[in-house]
ROVO-990197 format. One record per residue: residue number from 1; residue in one letter; x negated, y, z of N, C-alpha, C in turn. Coordinates in Angstrom, 1 decimal. Layout:
<sites>
 seq type    n_X    n_Y    n_Z   ca_X   ca_Y   ca_Z    c_X    c_Y    c_Z
 NUM    A      X      Y      Z      X      Y      Z      X      Y      Z
...
</sites>
This chain:
<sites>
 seq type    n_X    n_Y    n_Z   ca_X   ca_Y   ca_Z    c_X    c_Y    c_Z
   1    X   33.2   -9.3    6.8   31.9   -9.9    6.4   30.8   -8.9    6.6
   2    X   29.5   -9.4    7.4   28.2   -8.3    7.4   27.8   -8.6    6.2
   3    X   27.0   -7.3    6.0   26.6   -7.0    5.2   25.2   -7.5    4.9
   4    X   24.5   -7.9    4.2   23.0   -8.6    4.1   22.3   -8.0    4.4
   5    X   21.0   -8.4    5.1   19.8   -7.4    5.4   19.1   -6.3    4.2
   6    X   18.9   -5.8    4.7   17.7   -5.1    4.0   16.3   -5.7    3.8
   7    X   15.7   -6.2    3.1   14.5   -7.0    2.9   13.4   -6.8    2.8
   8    X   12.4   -5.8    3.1   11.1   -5.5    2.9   10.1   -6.9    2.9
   9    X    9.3   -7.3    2.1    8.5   -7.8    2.1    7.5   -7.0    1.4
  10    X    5.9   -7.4    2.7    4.8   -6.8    2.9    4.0   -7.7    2.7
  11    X    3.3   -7.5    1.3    2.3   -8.2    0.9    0.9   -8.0    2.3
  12    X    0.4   -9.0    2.8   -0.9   -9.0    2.8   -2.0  -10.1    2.4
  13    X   -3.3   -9.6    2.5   -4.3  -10.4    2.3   -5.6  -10.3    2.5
  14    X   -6.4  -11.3    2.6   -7.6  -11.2    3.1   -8.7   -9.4    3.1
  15    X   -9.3   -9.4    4.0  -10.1   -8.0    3.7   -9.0   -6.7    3.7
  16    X   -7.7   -6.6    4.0   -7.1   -5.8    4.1   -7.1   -4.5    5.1
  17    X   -7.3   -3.1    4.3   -7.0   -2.2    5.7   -5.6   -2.2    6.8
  18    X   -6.4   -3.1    8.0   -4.9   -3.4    9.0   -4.0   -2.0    9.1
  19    X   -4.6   -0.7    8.8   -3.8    0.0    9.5   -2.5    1.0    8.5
  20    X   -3.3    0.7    7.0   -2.3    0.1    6.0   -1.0   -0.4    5.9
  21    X   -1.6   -1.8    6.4   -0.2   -2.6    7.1    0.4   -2.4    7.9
  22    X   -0.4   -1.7    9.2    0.3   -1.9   10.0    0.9   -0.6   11.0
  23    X    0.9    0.4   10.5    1.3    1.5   10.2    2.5    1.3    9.6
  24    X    2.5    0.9    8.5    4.0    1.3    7.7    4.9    0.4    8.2
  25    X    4.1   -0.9    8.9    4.7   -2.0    9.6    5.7   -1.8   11.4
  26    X    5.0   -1.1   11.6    5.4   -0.1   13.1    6.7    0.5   12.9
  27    X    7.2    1.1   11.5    8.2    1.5   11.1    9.3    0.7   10.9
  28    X    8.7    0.1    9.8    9.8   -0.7    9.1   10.2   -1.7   10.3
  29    X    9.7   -2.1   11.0   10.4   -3.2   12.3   11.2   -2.5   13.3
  30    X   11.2   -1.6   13.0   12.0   -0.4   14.1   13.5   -0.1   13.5
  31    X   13.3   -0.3   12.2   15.0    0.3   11.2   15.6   -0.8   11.5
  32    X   17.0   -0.4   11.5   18.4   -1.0   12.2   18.9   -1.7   10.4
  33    X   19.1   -2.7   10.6   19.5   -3.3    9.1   18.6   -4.4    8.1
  34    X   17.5   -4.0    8.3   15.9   -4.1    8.0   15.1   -5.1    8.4
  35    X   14.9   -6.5    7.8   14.2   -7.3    7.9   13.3   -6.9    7.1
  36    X   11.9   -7.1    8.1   10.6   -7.0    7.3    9.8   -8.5    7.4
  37    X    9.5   -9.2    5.9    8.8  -10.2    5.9    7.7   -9.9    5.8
  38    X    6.7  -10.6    6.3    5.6  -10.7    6.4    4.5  -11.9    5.2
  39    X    4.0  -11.7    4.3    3.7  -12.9    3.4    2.5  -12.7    2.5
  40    X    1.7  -13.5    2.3    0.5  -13.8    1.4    0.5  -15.2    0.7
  41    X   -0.5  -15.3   -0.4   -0.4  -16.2   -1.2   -0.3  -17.3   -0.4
  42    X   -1.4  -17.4    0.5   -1.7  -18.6    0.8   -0.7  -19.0    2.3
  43    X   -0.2  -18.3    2.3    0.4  -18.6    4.1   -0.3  -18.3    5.1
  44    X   -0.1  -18.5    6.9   -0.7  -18.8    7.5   -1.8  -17.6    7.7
  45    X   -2.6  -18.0    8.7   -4.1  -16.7    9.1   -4.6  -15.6    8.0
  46    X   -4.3  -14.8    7.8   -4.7  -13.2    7.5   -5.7  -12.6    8.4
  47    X   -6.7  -12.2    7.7   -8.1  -11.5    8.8   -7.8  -10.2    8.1
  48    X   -7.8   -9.1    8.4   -8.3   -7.6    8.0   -9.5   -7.6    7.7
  49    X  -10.3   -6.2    7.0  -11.5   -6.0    7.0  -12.1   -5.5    8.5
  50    X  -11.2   -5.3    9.6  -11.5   -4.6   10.8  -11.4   -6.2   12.0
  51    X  -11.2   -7.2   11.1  -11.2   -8.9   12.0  -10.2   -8.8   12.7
  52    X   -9.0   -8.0   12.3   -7.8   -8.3   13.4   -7.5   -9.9   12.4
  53    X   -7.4  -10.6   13.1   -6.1  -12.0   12.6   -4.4  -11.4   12.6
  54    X   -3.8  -11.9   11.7   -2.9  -11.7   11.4   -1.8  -13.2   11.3
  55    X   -1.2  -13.8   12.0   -1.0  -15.5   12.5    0.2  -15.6   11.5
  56    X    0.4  -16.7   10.9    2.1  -16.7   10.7    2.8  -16.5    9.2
  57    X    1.4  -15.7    8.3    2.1  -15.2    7.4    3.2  -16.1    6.5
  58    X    4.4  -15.9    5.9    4.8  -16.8    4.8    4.1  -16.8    3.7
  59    X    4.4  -17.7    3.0    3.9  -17.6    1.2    5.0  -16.7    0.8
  60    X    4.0  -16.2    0.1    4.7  -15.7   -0.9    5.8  -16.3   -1.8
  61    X    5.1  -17.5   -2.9    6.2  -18.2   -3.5    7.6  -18.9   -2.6
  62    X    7.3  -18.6   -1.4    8.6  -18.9   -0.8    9.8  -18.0   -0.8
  63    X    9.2  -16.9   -0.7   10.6  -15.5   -0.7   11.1  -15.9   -1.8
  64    X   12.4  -15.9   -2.2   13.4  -16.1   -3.4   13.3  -14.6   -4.5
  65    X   13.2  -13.2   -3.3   13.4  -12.2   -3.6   13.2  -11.0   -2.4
  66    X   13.2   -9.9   -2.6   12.9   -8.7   -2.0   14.0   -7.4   -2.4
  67    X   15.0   -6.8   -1.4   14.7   -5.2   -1.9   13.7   -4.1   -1.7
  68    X   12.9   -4.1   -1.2   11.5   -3.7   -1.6   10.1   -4.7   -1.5
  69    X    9.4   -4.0   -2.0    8.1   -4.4   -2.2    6.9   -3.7   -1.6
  70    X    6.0   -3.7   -0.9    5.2   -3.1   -0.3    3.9   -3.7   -0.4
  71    X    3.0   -2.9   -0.7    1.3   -3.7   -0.4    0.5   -2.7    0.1
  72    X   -0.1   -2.7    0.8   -1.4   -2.1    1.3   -3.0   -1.9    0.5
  73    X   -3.4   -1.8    1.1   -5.0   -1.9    0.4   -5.8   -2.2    1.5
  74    X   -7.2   -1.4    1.2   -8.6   -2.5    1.7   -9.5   -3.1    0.6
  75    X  -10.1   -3.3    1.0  -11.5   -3.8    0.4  -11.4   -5.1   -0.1
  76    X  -10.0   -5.5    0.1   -9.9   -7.0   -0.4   -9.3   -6.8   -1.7
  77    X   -9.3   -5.6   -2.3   -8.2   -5.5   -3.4   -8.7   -6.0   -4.6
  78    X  -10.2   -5.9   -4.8  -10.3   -6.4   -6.7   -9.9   -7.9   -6.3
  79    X  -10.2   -8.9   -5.3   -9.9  -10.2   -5.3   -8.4  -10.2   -5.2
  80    X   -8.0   -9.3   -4.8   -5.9   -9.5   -5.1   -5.9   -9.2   -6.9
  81    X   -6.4   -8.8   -7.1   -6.0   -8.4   -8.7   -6.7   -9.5   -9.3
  82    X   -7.8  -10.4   -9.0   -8.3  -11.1  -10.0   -8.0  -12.4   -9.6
  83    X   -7.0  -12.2   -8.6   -6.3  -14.0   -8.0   -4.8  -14.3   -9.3
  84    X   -4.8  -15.2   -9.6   -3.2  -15.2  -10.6   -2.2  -15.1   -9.6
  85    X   -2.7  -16.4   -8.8   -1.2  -16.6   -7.9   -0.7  -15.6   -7.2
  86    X   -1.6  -14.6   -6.5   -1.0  -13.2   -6.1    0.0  -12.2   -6.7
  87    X   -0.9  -12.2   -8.4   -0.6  -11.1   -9.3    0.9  -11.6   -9.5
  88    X    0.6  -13.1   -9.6    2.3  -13.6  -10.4    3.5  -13.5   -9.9
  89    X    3.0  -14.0   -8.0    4.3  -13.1   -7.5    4.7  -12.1   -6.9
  90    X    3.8  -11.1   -7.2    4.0   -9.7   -7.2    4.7   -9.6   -8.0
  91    X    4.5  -10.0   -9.4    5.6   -9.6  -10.4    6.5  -10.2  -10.5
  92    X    7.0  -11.3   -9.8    8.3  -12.0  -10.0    9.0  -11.1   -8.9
  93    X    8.4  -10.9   -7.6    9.2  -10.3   -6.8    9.5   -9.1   -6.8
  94    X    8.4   -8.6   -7.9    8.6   -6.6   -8.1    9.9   -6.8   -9.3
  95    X   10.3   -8.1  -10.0   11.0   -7.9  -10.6   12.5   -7.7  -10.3
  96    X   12.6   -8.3   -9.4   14.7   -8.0   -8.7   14.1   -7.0   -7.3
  97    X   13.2   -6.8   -7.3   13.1   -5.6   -5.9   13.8   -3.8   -6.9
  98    X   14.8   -3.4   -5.4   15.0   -1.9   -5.7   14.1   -1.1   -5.6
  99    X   12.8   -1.0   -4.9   11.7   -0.1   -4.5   10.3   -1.1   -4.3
 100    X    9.3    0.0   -5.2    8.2   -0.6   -5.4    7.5    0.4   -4.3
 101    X    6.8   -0.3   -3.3    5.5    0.8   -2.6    4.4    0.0   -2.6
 102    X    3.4    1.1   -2.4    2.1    0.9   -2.0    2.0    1.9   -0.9
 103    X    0.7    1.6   -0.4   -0.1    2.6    0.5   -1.5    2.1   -0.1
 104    X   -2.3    3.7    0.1   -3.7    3.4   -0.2   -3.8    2.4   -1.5
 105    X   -4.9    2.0   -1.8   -5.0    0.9   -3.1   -4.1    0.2   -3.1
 106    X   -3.5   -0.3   -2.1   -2.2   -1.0   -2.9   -1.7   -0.7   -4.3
 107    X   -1.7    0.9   -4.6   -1.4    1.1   -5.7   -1.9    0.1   -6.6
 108    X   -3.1    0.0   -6.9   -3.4   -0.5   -8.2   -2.8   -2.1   -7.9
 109    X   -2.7   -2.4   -7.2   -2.3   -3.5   -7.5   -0.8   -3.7   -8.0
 110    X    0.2   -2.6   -7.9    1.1   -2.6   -8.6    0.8   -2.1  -10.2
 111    X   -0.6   -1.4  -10.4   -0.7   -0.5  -11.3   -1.1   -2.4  -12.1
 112    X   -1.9   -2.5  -11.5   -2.5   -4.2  -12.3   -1.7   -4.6  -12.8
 113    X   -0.5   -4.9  -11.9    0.5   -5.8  -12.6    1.6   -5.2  -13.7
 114    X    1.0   -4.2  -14.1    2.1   -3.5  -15.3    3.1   -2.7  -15.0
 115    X    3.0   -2.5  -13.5    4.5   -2.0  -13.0    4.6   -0.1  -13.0
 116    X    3.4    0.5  -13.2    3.3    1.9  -13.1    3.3    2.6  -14.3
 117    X    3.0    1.7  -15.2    3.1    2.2  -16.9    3.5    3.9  -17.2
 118    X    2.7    4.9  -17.1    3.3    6.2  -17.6    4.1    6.8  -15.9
 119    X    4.1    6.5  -14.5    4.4    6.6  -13.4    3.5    7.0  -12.6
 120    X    3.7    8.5  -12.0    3.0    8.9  -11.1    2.8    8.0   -9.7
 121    X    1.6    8.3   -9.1    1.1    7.4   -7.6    0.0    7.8   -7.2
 122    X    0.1    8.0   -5.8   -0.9    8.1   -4.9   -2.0    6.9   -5.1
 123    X   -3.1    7.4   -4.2   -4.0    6.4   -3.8   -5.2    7.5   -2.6
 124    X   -6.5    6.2   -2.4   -7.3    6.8   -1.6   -8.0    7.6   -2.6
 125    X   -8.0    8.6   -2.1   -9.1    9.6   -2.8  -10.0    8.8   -3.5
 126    X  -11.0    8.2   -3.5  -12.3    7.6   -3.7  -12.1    7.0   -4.9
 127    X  -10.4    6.2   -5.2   -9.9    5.5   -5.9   -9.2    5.6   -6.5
 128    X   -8.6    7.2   -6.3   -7.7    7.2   -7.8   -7.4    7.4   -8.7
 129    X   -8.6    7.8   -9.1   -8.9    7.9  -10.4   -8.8    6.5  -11.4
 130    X   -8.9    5.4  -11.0   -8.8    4.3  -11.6   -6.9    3.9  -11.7
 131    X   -6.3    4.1  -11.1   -4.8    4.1  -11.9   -5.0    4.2  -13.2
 132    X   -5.4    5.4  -13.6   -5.5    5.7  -15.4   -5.5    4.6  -15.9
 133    X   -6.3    3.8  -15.3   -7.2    2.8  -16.1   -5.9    1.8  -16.6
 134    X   -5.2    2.0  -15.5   -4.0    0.7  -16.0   -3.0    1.4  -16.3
 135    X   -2.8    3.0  -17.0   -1.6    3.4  -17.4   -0.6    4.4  -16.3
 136    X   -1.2    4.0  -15.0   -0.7    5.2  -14.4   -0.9    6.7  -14.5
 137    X   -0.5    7.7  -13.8   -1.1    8.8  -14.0   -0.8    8.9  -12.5
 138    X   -2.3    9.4  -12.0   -2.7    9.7  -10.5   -2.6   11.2  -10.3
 139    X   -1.8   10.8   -8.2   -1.4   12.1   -8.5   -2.4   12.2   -6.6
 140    X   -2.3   13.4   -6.4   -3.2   14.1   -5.4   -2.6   13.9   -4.0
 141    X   -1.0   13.7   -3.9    0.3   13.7   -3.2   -0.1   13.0   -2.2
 142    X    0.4   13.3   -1.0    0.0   12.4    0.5    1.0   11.1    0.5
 143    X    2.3   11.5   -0.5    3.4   10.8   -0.7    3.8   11.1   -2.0
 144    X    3.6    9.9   -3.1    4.4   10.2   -4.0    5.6    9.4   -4.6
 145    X    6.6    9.9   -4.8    7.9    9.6   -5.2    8.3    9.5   -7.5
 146    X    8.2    8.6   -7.7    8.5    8.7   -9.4    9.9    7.6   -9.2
 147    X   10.9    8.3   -9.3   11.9    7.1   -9.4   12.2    6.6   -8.0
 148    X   12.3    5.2   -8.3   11.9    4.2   -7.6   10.8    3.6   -6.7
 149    X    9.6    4.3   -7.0    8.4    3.8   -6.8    8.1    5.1   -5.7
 150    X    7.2    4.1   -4.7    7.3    5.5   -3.3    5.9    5.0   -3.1
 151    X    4.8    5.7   -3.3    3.5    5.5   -3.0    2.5    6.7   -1.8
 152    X    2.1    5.8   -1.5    0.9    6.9    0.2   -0.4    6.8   -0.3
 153    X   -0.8    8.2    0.4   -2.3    8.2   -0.5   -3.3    7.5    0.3
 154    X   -4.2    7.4    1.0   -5.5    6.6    1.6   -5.1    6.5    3.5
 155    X   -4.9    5.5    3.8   -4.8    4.6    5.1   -4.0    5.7    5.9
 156    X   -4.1    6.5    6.6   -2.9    7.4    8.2   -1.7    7.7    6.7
 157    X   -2.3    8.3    5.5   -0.4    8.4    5.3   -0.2    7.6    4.9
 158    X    0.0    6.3    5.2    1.0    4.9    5.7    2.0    5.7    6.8
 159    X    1.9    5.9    7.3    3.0    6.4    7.8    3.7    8.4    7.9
 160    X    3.3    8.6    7.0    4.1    9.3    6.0    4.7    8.4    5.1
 161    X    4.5    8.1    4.6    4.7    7.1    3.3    6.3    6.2    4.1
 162    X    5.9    6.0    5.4    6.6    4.8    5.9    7.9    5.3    6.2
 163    X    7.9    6.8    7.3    8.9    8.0    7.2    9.8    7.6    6.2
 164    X    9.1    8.8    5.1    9.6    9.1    3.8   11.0    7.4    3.5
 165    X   10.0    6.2    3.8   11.2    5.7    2.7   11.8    5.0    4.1
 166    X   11.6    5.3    5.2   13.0    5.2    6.0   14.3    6.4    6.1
 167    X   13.6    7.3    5.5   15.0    8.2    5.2   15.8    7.5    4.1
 168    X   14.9    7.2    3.0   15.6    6.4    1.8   16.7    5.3    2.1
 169    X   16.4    4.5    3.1   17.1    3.8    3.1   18.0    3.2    4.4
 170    X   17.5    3.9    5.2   18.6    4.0    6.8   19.0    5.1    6.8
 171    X   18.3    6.9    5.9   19.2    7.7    6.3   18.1    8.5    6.9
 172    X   18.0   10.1    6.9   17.1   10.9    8.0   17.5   11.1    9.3
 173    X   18.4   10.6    9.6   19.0   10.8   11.2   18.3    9.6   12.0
 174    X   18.1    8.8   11.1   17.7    7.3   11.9   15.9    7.6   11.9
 175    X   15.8    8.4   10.7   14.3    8.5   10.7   13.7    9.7   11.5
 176    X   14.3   10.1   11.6   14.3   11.5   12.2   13.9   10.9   13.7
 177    X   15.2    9.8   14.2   14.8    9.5   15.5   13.9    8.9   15.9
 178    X   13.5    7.7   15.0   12.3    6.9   15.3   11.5    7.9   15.1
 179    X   11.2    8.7   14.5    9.6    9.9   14.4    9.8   10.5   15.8
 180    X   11.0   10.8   16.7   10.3   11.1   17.6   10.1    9.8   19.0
 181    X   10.8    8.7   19.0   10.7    8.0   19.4    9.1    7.8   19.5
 182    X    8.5    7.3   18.1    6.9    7.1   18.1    6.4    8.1   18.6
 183    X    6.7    9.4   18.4    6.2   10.8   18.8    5.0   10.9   18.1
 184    X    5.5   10.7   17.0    4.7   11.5   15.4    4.4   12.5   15.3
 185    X    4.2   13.2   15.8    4.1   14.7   15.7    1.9   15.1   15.6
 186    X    1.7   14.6   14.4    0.0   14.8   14.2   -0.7   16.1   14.4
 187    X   -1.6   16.1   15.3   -2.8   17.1   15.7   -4.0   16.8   15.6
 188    X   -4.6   16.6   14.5   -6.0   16.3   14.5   -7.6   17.1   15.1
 189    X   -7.4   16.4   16.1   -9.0   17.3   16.6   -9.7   18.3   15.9
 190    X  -10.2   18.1   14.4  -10.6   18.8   13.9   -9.8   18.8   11.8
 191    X  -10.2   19.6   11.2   -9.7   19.7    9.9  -10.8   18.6    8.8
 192    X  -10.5   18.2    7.9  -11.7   17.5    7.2  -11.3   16.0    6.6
 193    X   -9.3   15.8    6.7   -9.2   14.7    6.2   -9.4   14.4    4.4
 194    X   -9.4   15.4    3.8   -9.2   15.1    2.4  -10.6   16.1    1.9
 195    X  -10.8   15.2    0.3  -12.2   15.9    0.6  -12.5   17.4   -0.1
 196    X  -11.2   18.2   -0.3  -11.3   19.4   -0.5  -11.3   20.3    1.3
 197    X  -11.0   19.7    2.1  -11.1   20.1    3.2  -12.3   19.7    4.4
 198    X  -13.3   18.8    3.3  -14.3   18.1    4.7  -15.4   19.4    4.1
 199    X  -16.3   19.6    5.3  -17.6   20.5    5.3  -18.2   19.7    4.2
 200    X  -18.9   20.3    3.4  -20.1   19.7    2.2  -21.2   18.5    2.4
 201    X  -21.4   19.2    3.8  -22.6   17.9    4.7  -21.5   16.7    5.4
 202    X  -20.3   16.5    5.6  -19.7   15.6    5.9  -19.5   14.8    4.7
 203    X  -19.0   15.7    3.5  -18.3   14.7    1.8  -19.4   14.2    1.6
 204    X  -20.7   14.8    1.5  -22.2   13.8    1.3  -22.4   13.0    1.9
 205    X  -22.4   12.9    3.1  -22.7   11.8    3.8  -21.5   10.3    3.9
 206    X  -20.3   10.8    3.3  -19.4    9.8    3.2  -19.6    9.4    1.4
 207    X  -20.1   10.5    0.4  -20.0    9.7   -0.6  -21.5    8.6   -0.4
 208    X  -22.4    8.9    0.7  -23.4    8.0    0.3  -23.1    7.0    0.8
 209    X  -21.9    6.6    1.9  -21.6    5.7    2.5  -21.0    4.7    1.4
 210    X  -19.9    5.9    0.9  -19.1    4.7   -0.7  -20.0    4.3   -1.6
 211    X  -21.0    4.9   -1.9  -22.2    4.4   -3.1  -22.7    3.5   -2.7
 212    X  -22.6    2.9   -1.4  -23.5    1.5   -1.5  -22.1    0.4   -1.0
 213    X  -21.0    0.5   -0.6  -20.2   -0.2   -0.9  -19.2   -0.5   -2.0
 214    X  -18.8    0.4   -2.4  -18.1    0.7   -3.4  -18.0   -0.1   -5.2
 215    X  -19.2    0.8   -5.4  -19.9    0.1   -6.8  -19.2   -1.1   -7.2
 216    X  -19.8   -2.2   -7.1  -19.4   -3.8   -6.9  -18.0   -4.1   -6.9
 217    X  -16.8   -3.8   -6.2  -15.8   -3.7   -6.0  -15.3   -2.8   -7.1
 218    X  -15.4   -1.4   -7.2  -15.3   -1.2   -8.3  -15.4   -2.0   -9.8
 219    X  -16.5   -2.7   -9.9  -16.6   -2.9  -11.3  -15.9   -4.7  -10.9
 220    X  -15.6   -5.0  -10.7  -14.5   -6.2  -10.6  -13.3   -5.6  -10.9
 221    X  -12.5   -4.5  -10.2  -11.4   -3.9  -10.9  -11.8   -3.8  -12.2
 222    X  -12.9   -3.3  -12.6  -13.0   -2.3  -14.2  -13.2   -3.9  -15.0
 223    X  -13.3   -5.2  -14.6  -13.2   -6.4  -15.0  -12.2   -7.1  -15.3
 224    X  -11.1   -7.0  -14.3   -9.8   -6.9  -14.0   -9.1   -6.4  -15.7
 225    X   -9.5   -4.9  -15.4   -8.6   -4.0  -16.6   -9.1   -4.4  -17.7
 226    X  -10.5   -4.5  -17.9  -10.7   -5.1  -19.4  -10.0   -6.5  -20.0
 227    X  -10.3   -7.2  -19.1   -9.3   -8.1  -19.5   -7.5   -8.4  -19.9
 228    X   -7.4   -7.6  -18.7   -6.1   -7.2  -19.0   -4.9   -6.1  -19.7
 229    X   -6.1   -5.1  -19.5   -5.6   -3.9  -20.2   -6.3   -3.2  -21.0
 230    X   -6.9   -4.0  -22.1   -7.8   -3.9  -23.2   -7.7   -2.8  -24.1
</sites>
């Protein structure tokens, strides 16, 4: 008798960072054993915040179940936290799933749904400090590991993040090969991804960039947690 697949289902949804998805998604469709579902609330057309379409998705309430769980982030995230139908089967599905991930803000949206309680997790810089808010405790990690729970900090480590839990569950020999198959091997033109490493006149000109988008989105999460986590 075979053995049953492996089941990743990847939350997406509207306004999502594609490369989030589709970064960790490059991976996970490469491991031997490993069905990766594709699924949002609503079914059907997914846009990113960068206008890729995304065709096909399932619903969500259709999956019975998952061994892991995966969500992304993006700029679509306070409206994933303040949709029910999303939040609800996140949690039905985070409930019989072996492995909870995120990348980037995905986190909070596991953090939303109660699932980080007192559990270390990454996020994007800009946003991690709001974990707290829902009981997590945020950690600096490009990749963090608490348990069960395997989270990536802001958009390229998706795939760190994606690595990491294909060792977990095909093995590092398999991961090992696809890393060089993709030929992963990162050289960044210049230094300056995190913001203890960007020049002072780069971090200012990027926090003026988040101060006029940011705010607003922000306080719909912080709307989010009041109501929820009072």
């Amino acid at each position: 008798m075979s053995q049953a697949a492996f089941t990743i289902v990847e939350v997406v949804f509207p306004l999502m960072t594609q490369l989030d998805f589709t970064a960790p998604h490059q991976v996970f469709s490469r491991l031997p054993g490993i069905t990766p579902r594709v699924a949002s609330a609503t079914g059907g057309t997914i846009a990113s915040h960068e206008g890729l379409r995304f065709e096909g998705t399932e619903r969500l309430a259709d999956i019975p179940a998952c061994d892991l769980l995966f969500i992304p982030g993006g700029m679509g995230i306070a409206a994933v936290l303040n949709d029910t139908e999303t939040m609800a089967q996140v949690r039905r599905l985070a409930d019989g799933a072996r492995y909870l991930t995120s990348v980037c803000t995905g986190s909070l949206v596991l953090a939303g749904a109660g699932l980080l309680k007192g559990k270390r997790a990454a996020c994007h810089w800009a946003w991690r400090g709001q974990l707290a808010r829902f009981g997590a405790i945020p950690d600096a990690g490009r990749v963090v590991r608490d348990g069960d729970i395997i989270t990536g900090g802001g958009v390229t480590a998706g795939l760190d993040f994606a690595f990491t839990v294909a060792a977990e569950i095909v093995g590092r020999d398999v991961a090992e090969a696809l890393l060089l198959m993709l030929e992963y091997a990162p050289e960044p033109p210049f230094p300056g991804g995190r913001p203890e490493l960007a020049r002072p006149e780069v971090k200012r000109r990027v926090d003026e960039i988040y101060g006029q988008i940011l705010p607003k989105r922000m306080a719909e999460v912080e709307e989010y947690a009041r109501r929820m986590f009072p």
